[in-house]
C-alpha positions as a Markdown table, in Angstrom:
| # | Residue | x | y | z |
|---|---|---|---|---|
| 1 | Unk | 0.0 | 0.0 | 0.0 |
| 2 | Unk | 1.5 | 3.5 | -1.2 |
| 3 | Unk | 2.5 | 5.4 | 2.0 |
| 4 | Unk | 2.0 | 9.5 | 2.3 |
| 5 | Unk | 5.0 | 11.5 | 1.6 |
| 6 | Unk | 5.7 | 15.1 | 2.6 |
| 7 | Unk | 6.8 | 17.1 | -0.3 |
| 8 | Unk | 10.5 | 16.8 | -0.8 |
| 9 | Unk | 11.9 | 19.3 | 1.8 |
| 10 | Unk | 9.2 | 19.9 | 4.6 |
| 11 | Unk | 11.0 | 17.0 | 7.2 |
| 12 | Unk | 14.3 | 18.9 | 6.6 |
| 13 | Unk | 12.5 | 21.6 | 8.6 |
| 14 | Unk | 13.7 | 22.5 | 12.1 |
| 15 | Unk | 10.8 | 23.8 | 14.3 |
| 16 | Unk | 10.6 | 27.2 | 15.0 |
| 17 | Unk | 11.2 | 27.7 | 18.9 |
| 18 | Unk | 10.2 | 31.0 | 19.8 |
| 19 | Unk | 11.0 | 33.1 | 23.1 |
| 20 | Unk | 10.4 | 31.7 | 26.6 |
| 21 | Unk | 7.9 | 33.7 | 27.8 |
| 22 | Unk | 7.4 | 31.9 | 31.6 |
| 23 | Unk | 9.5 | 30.7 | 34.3 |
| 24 | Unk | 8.3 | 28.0 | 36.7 |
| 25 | Unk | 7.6 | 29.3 | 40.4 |
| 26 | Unk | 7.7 | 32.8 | 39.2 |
| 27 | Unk | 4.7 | 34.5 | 38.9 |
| 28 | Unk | 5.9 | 37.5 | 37.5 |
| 29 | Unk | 8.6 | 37.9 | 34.6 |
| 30 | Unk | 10.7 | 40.4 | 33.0 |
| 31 | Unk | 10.0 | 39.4 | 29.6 |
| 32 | Unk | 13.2 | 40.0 | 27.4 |
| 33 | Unk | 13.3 | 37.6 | 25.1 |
| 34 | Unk | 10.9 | 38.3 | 21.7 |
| 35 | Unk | 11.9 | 41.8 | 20.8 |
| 36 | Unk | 8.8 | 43.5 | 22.2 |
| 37 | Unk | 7.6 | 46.9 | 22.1 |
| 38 | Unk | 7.9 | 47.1 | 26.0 |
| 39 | Unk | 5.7 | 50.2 | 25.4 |
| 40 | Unk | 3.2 | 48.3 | 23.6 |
| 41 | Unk | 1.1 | 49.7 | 20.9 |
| 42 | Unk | -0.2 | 53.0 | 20.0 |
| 43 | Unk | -3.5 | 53.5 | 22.3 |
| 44 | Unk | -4.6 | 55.0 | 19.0 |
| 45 | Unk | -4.2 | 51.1 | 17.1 |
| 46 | Unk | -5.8 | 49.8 | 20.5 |
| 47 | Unk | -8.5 | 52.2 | 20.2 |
| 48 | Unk | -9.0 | 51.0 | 16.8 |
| 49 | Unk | -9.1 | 47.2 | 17.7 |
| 50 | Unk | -11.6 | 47.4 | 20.1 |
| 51 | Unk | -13.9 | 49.5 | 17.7 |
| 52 | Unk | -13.5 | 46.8 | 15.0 |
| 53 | Unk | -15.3 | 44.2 | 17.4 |
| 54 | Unk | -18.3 | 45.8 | 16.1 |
| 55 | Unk | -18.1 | 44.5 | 12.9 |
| 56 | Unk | -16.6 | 40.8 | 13.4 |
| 57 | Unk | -19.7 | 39.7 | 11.3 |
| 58 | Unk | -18.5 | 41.2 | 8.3 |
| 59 | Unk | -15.6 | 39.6 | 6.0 |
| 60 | Unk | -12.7 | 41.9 | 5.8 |
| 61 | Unk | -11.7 | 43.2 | 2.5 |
| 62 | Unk | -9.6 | 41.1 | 0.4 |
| 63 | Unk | -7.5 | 43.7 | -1.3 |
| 64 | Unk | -6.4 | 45.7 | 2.1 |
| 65 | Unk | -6.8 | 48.9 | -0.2 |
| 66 | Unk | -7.2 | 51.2 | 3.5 |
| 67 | Unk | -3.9 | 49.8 | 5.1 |
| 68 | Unk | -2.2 | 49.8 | 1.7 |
| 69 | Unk | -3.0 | 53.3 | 1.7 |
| 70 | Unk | -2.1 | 54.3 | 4.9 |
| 71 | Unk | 1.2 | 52.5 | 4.3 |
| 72 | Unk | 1.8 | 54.3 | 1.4 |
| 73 | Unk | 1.3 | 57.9 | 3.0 |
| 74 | Unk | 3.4 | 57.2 | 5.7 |
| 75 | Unk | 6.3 | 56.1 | 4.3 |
| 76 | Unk | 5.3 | 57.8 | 0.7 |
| 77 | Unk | 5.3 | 54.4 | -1.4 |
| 78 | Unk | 2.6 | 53.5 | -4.4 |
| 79 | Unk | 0.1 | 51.9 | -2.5 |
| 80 | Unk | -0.5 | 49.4 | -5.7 |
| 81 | Unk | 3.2 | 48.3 | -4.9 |
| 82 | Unk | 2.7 | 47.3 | -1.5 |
| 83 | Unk | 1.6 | 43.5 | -0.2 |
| 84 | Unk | -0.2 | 42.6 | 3.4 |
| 85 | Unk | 0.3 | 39.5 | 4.8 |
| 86 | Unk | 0.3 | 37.5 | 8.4 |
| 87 | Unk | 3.4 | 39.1 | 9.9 |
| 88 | Unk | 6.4 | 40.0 | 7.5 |
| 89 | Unk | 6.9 | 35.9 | 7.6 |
| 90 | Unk | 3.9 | 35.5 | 5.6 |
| 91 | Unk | 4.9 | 38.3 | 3.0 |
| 92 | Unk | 8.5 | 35.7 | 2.8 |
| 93 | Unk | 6.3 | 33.0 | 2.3 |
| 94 | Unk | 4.8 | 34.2 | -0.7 |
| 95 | Unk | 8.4 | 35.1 | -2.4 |
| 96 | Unk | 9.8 | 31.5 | -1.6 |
| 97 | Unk | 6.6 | 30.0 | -3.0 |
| 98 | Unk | 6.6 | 32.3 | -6.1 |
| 99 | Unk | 10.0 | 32.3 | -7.2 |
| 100 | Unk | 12.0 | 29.0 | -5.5 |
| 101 | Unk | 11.2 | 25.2 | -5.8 |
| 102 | Unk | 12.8 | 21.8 | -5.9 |
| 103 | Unk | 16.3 | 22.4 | -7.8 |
| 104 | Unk | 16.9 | 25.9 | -6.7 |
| 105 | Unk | 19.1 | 27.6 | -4.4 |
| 106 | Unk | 18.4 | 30.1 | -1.3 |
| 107 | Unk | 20.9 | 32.2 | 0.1 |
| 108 | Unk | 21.3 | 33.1 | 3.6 |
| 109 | Unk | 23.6 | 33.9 | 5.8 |
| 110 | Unk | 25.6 | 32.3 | 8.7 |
| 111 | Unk | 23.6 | 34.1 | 12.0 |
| 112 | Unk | 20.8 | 34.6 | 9.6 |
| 113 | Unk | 17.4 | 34.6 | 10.9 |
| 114 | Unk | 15.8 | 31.1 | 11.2 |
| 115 | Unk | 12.7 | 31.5 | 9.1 |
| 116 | Unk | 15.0 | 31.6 | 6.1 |
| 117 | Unk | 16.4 | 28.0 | 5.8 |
| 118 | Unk | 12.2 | 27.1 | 6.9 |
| 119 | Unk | 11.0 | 28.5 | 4.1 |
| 120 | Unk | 13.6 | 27.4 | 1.5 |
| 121 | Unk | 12.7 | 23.6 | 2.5 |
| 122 | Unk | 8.9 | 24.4 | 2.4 |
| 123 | Unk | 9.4 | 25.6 | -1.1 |
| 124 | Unk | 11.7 | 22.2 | -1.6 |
| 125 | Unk | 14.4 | 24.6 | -2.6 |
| 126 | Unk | 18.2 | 23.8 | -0.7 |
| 127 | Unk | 18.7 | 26.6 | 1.8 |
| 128 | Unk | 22.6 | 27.4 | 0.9 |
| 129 | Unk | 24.7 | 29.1 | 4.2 |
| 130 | Unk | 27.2 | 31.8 | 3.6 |
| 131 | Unk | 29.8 | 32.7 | 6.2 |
| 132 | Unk | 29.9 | 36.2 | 7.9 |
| 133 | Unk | 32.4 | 38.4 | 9.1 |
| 134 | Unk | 32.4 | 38.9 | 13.0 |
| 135 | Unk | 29.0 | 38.4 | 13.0 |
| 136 | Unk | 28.1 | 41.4 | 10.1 |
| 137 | Unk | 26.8 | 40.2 | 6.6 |
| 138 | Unk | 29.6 | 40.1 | 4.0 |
| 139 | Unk | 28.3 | 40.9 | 0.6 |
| 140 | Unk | 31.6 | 39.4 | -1.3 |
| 141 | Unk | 30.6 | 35.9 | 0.6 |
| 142 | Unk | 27.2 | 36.1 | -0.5 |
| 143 | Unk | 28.4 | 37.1 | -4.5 |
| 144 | Unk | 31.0 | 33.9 | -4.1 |
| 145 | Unk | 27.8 | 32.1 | -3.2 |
| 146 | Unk | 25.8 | 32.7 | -6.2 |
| 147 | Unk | 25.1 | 29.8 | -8.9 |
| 148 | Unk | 22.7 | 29.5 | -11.6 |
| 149 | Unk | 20.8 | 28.0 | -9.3 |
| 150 | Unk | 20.2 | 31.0 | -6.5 |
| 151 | Unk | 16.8 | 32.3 | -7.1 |
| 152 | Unk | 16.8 | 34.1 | -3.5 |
| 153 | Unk | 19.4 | 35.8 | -1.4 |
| 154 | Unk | 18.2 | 36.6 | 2.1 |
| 155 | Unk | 19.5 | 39.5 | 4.5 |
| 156 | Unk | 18.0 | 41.1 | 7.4 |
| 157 | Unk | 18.9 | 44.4 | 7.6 |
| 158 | Unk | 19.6 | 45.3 | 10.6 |
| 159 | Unk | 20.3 | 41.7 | 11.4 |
| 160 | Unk | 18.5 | 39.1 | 14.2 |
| 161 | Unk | 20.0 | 38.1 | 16.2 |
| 162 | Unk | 23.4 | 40.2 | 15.8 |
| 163 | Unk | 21.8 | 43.8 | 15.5 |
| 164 | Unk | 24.4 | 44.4 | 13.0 |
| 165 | Unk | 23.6 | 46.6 | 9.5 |
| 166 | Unk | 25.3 | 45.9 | 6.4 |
| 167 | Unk | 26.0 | 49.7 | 4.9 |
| 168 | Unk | 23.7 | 51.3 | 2.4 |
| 169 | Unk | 26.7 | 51.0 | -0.4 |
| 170 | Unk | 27.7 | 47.7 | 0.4 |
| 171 | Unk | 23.2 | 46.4 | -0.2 |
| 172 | Unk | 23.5 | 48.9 | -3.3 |
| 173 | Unk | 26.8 | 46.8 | -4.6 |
| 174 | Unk | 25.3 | 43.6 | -3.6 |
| 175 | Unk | 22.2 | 44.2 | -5.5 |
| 176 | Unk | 24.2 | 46.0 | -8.2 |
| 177 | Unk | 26.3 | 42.3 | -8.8 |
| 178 | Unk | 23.7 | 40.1 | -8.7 |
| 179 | Unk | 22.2 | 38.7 | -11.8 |
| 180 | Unk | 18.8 | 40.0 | -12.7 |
| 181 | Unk | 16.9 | 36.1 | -12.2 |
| 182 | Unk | 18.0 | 36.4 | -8.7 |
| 183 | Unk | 15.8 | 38.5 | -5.9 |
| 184 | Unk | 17.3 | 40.4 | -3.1 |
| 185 | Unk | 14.9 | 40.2 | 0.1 |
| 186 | Unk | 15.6 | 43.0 | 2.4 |
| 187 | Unk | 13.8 | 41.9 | 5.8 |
| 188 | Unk | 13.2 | 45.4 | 7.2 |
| 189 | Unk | 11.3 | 44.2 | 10.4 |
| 190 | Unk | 13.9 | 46.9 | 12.7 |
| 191 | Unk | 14.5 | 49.1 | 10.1 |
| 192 | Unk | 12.5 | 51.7 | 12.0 |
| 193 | Unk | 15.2 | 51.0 | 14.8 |
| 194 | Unk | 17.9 | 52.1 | 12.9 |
| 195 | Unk | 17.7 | 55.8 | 12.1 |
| 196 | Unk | 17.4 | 57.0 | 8.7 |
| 197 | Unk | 17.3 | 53.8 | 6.9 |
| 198 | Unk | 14.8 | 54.0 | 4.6 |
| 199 | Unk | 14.2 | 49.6 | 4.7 |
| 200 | Unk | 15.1 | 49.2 | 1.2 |
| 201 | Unk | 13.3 | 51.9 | -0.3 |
| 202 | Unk | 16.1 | 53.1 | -2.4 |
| 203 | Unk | 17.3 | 49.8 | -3.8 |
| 204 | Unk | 13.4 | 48.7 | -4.9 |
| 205 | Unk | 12.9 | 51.8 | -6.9 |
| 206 | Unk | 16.4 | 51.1 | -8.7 |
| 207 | Unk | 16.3 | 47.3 | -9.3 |
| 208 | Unk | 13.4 | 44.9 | -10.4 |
| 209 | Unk | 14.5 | 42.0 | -8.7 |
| 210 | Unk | 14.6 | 43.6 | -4.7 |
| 211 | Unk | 11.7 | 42.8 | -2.4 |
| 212 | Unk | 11.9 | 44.7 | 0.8 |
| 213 | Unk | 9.7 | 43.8 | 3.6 |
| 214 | Unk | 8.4 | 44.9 | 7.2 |
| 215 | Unk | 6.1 | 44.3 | 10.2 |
| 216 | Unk | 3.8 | 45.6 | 12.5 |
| 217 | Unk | 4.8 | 43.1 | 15.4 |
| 218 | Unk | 8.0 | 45.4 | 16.6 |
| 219 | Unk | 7.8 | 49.0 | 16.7 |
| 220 | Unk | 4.4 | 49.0 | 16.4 |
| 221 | Unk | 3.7 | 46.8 | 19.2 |
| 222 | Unk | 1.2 | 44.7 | 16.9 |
| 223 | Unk | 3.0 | 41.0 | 17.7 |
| 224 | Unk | 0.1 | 39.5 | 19.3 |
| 225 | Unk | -1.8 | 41.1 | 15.9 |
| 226 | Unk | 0.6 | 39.4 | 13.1 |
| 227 | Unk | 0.5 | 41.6 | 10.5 |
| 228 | Unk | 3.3 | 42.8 | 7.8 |
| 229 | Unk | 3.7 | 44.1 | 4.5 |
| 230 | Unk | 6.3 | 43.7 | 1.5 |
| 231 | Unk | 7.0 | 45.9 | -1.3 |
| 232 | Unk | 8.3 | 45.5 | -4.7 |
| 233 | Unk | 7.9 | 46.4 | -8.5 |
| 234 | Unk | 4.6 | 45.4 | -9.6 |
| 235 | Unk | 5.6 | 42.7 | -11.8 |
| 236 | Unk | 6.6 | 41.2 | -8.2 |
| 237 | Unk | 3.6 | 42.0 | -6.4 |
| 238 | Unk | 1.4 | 40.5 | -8.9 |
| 239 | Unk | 2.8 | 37.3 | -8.8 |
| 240 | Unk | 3.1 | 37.7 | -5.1 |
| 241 | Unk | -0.8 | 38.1 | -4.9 |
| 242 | Unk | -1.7 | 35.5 | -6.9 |
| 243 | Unk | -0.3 | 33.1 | -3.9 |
| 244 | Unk | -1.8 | 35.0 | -1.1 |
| 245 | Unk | -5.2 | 34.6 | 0.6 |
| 246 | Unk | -7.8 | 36.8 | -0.8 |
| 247 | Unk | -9.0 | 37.1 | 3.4 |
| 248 | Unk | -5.3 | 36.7 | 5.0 |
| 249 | Unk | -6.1 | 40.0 | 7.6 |
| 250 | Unk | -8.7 | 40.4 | 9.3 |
| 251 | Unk | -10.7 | 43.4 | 10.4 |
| 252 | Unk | -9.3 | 43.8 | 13.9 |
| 253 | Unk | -5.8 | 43.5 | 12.5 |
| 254 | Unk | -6.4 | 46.2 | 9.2 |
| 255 | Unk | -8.1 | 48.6 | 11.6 |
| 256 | Unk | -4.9 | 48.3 | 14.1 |
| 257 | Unk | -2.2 | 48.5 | 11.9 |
| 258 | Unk | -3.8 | 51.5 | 10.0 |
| 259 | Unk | -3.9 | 53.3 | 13.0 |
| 260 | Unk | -0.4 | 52.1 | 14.4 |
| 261 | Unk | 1.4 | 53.3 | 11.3 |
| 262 | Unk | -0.2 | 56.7 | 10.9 |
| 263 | Unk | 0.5 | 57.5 | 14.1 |
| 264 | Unk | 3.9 | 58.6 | 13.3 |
| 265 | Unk | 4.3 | 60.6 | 16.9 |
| 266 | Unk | 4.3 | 57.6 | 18.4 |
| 267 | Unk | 6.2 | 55.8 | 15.8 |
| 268 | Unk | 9.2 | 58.2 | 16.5 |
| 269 | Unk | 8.7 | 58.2 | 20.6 |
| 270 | Unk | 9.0 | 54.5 | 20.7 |
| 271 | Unk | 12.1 | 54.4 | 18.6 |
| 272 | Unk | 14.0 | 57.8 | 20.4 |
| 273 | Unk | 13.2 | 55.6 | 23.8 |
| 274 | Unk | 15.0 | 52.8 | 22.9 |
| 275 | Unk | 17.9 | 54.2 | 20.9 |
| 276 | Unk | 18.5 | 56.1 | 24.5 |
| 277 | Unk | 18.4 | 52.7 | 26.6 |
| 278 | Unk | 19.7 | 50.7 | 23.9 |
| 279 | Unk | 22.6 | 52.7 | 23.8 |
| 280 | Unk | 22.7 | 52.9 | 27.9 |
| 281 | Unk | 22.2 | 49.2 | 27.6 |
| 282 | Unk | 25.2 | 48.2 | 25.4 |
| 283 | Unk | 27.7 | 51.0 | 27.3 |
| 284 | Unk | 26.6 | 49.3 | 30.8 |
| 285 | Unk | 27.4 | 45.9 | 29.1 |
| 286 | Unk | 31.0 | 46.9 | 27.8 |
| 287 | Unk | 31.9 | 48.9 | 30.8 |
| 288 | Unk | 31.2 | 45.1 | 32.9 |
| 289 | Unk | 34.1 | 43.5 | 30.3 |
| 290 | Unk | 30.6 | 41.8 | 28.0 |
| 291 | Unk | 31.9 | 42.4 | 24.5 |
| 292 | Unk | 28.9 | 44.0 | 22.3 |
| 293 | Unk | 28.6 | 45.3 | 19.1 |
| 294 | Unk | 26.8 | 48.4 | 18.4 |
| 295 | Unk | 23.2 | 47.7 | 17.5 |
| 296 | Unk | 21.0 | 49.0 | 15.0 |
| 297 | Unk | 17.9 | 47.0 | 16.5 |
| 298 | Unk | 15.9 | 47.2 | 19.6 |
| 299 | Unk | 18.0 | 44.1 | 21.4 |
| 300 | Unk | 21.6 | 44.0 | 22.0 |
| 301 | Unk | 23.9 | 41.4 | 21.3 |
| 302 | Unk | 25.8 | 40.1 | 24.9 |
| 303 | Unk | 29.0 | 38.1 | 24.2 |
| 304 | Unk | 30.4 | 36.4 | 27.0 |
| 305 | Unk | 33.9 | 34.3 | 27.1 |
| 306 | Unk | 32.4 | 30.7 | 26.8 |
| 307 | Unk | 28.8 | 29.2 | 26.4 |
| 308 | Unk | 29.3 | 27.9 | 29.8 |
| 309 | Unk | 29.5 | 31.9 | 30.8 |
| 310 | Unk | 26.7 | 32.9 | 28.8 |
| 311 | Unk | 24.9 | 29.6 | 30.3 |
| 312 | Unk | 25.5 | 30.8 | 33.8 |
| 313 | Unk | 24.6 | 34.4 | 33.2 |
| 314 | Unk | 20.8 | 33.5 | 31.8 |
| 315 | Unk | 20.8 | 31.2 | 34.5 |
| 316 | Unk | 21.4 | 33.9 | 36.7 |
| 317 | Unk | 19.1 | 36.2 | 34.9 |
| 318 | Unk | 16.2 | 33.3 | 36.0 |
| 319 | Unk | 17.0 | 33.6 | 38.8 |
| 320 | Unk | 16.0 | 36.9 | 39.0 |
| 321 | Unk | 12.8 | 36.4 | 37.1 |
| 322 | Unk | 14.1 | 37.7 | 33.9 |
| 323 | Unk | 14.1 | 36.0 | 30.2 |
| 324 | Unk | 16.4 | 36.8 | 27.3 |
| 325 | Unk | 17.0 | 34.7 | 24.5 |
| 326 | Unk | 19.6 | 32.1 | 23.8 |
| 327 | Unk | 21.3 | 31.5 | 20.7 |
| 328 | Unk | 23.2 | 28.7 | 20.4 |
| 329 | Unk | 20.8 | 27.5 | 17.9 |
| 330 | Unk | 22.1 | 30.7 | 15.1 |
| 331 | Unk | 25.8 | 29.6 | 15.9 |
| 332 | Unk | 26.1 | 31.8 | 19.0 |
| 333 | Unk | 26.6 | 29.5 | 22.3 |
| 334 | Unk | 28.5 | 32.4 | 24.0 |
| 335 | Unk | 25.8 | 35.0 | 23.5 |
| 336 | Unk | 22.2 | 36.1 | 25.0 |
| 337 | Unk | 20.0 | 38.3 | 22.9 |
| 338 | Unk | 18.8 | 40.5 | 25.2 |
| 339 | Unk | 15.7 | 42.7 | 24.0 |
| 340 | Unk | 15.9 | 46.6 | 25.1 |
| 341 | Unk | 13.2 | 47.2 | 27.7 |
| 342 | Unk | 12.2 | 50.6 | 29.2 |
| 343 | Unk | 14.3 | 52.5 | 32.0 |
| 344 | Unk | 13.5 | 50.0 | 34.8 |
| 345 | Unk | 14.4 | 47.2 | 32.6 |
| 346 | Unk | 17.6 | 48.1 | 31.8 |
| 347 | Unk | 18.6 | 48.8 | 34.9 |
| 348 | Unk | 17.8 | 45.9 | 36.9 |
| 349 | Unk | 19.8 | 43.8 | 34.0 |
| 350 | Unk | 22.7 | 45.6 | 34.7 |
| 351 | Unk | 22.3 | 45.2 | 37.8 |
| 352 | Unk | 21.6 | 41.2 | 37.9 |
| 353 | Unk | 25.2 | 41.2 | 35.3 |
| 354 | Unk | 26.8 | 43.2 | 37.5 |
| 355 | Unk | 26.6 | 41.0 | 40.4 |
| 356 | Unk | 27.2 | 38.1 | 38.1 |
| 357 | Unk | 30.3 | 39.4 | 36.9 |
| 358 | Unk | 31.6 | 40.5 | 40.5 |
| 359 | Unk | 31.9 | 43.8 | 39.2 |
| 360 | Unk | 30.4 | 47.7 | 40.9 |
């Protein structure tokens, strides 16, 4: 009798394991470990849920022409250019599934975020790794990478879990050098973390073949929401389109996410508060002898001597009743991701580290 098969790929898949978000025989935690908005979301997008839970009868719309919009004015991008899906991940989901199958070649990149190798197998395409330099994305790797059979090349910008940024001449050359059958993903989800960085902007309006994407689940606060949005040439988007759900986002999440990202006031508060702790953050960190790059993101990057350091530490942080993320699993057993909280936050984890480290 014929047995069922996955498609060629999916059990190459490694679970996603998101970030611990309880401790046993604490009752309350210090949540540090997901890249949260520790402010949470604009009262305006909270304001806008709740009035949407007037209208759950209704089907949503299936072309997300209001959000689009709103998208568009904000960041002043053709709305008709712009894709909504289920968190930037969906949005990633639709490229790989467009434009990468069984044969074909994704590139990503050494610390690179963990979705990427996930969706290459989904789309039975071979996820292919590419080294990095002290833990920053090196565009001469990637171009050494390339084949005739890369169809994708992957790069968070600035990166998860490292916080690094590759510079905007070095994306410009890398998307200059690659051949036109290839697409260049920019995964924007902190670009709004990193100053003027316009995500990508830039490099889509000069090349057919970038894809830049973003999401509502960080500086927005929306992660319980899932909701994220690509953008492209329309040639792109089309296709894109044709794979997506005509009712992918719902009405609480449209109604949200309009509001979040036209509330720009907030927009900028929430990143002005954590480039100040970020950057009080990483100094505390250094000062204590924990090596830590500058980051461009809203979580910092600790580096201790050994794993078994960097075990000890977040077992000390537990002890305390605060989680921060691990990441032996992206090739970093001497490192904690440590999201930047508010004022309070920072503090007491400089404070737990300090003691840890025997240091004043």
């Amino acid at each position: 009798m014929p047995q069922i098969r996955p498609q060629p790929g999916i059990m190459e898949i490694a679970l996603y394991v998101s970030g611990q978000s309880s401790l046993a025989g604490k009752a309350e935690v210090l949540k540090l470990s997901s890249n949260e908005n520790p402010y949470g979301p604009s009262p305006k997008a909270q304001a806008a849920y709740a009035e949407a839970a007037a209208t759950l009868h209704r089907y949503p719309s299936t072309d997300h022409a209001e959000l689009r919009a709103a998208i568009g004015a904000v960041h002043g991008l053709d709305p008709d250019r712009i894709i909504c899906g289920v968190g930037s991940d969906e949005v990633l989901q639709f490229i790989t599934q467009s434009f990468a199958g069984p044969g074909d070649e994704c590139i990503t990149t050494e610390h690179g975020f963990s979705m990427y190798p996930i969706l290459a197998h989904a789309a039975g395409a071979v996820p292919v790794e590419v080294a990095e330099t002290d833990r920053r994305v090196d565009v001469d790797k990637i171009l050494a990478a390339v084949t005739a059979r890369t169809k994708i090349v992957f790069i968070a910008n600035p990166a998860n879990p490292t916080g690094t940024m590759v510079p905007g001449a070095e994306l410009r050359r890398l998307a200059g050098a690659l051949p036109m059958g290839v697409i260049l993903v920019l995964d924007g989800a902190y670009a709004e973390f990193a100053g003027d960085y316009d995500g990508g902007v830039s490099l889509v309006e000069d090349f057919p073949n970038v894809v830049m994407t973003r999401t509502f689940s960080k500086i927005h606060g929306l992660g319980g929401l899932r909701i994220g949005w690509g953008y492209a040439r329309r040639e792109i988007i089309d296709v894109l389109n044709r794979v997506r759900q005509p009712f992918n986002l719902s009405l609480g999440q449209m109604a949200a996410a309009e509001a979040a990202v036209r509330d720009v006031e907030y927009t900028r508060w929430c990143a002005a508060e954590n480039a100040r702790w970020r950057d009080f953050l990483r100094n505390g960190l250094v000062q204590m002898g924990i090596a830590c790059d500058e980051s461009f993101a809203n979580f910092v990057l600790a580096r201790f001597d050994t794993p078994d350091e960097a075990d000890a530490a977040d077992a000390a942080l537990k002890e305390d009743g605060i989680l921060v993320r691990k990441v032996a699993g992206y090739k970093l057993p001497e490192c904690l991701r440590i999201t930047v909280g508010d004022e309070a936050a920072c503090r007491r984890i400089l404070g737990v580290l300090a003691a840890f480290k025997g240091v004043r």
